[in-house]
N, C-alpha and C positions, 0 to 999 in steps of 0.2 A: 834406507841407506845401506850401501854394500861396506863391509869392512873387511881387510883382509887378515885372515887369520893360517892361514896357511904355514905350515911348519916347515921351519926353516933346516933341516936336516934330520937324519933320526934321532938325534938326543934329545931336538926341543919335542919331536911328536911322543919319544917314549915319557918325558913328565907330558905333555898332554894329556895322553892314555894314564900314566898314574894316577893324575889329579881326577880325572872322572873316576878312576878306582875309589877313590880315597873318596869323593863328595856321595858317591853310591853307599860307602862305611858307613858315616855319619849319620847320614839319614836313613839307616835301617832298609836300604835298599838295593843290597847286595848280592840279593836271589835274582834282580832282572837284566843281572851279565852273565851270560852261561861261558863269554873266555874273551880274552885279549891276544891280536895277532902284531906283533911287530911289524912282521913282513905283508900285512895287508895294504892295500891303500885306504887313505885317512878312511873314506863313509865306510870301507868294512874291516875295520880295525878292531869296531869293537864289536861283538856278536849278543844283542837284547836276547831275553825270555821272552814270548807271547804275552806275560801278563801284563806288560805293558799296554795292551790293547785291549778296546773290549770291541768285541762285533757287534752291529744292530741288532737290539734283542728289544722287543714292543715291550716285554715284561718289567724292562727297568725304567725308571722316571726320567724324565727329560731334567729332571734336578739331578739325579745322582748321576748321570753321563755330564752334567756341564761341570759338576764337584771333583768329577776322576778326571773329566779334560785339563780342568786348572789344575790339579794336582800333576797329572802330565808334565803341563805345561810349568807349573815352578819345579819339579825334578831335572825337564829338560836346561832350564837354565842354569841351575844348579851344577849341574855336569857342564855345562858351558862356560862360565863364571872359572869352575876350578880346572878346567883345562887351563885356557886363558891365566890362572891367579898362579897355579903350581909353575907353569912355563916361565913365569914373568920373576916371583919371587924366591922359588924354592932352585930354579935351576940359575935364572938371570942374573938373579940378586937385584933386582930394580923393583921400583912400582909404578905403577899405570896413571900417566900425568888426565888431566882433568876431560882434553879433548878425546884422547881415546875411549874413557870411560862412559862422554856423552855417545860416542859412536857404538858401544857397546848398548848402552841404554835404549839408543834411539831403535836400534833391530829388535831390541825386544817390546819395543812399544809395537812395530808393526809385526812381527809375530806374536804378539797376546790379541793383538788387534783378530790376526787372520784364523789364530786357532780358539780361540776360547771368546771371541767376542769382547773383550775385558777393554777399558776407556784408560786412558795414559793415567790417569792417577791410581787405578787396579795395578796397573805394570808397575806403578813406580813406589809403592808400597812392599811388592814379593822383591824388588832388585833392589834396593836400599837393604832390605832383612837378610833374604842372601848375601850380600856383597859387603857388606860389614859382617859377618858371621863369618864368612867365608877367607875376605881379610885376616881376620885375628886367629883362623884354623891353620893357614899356611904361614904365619908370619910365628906361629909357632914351633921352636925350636927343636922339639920332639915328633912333629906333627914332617919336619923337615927332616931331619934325621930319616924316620919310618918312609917318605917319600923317595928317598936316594937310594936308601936300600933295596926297593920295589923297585926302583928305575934300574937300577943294575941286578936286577932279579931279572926282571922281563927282558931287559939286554941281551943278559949270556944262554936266556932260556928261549926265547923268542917269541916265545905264545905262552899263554895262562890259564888255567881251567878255572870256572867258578870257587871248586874248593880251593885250588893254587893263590887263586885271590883273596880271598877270607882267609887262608891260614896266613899270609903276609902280610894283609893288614890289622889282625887279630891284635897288635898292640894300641891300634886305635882306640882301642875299646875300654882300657886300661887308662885313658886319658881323664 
């Protein structure tokens, strides 16, 4: 199922790009954005580390490439979820009525399907835990606050370096 998420101008793409800032904070994975370009287009907006990946290597298990896949692959929605969640609550002030979130749900059923092999009740166990966690991260007052601030950081600055990024969301951490 195709759903359109397409950014409706640069302030909803700069919380976009904030929210995947902030969901990378959270989850202690903030070493695999090496910078954020406002002035990019959306797919090179934001610039990954390598470690993201792993190359074919015979020496590692086919368990522990299908464990970093899925791990991958719930980091990826993670960042997707809080694209999507910052844009909608932190900048909109709305939330996401029930259809949009099955059309959300449904693409990630067919990409857990296409990367990780993983059966709709796999997908829909990590998108429940995310998406309620995720919920109650931006629905937070502070969590919104530190988001505005970073959106109007990346604003008047344009681009972000990794440390630019950690030291602006570094009050996350404090949460």
């Amino acid at each position: 199922m195709k759903i359109d998420l397409k950014y409706k101008g640069e302030e909803d793409k700069c919380y976009g790009l904030t929210g995947v800032a902030i969901s990378t904070v959270i989850w202690d994975a903030e070493n695999l954005i090496s910078a954020i370009y406002l002035d990019s287009d959306a797919v090179c907006a934001i610039k990954y580390t390598p470690q993201l990946i792993i190359e074919g290597n015979a020496a590692i298990s086919p368990r522990n490439i299908l464990n970093h896949n899925v791990e991958k692959y719930r980091l990826a929605m993670g960042m997707i979820l809080s694209n999507i969640l910052c844009r909608t609550y932190v900048l909109h002030h709305k939330f996401i009525n029930h259809k949009t979130k099955q059309q959300i749900f449904d693409f990630f059923i067919e990409e857990g399907k296409n990367s990780c092999d993983l059966e709709k009740d796999e997908v829909e166990v990590l998108f429940n835990k995310n998406y309620d966690y995720l919920v109650r991260i931006f629905s937070h007052p502070e969590v919104q606050r530190i988001a505005h601030d970073f959106a109007q950081n990346l604003t008047s600055r344009r681009s972000l370096s990794q440390a630019e990024i950690i030291e602006a969301l570094q009050p996350l951490n404090m949460l």
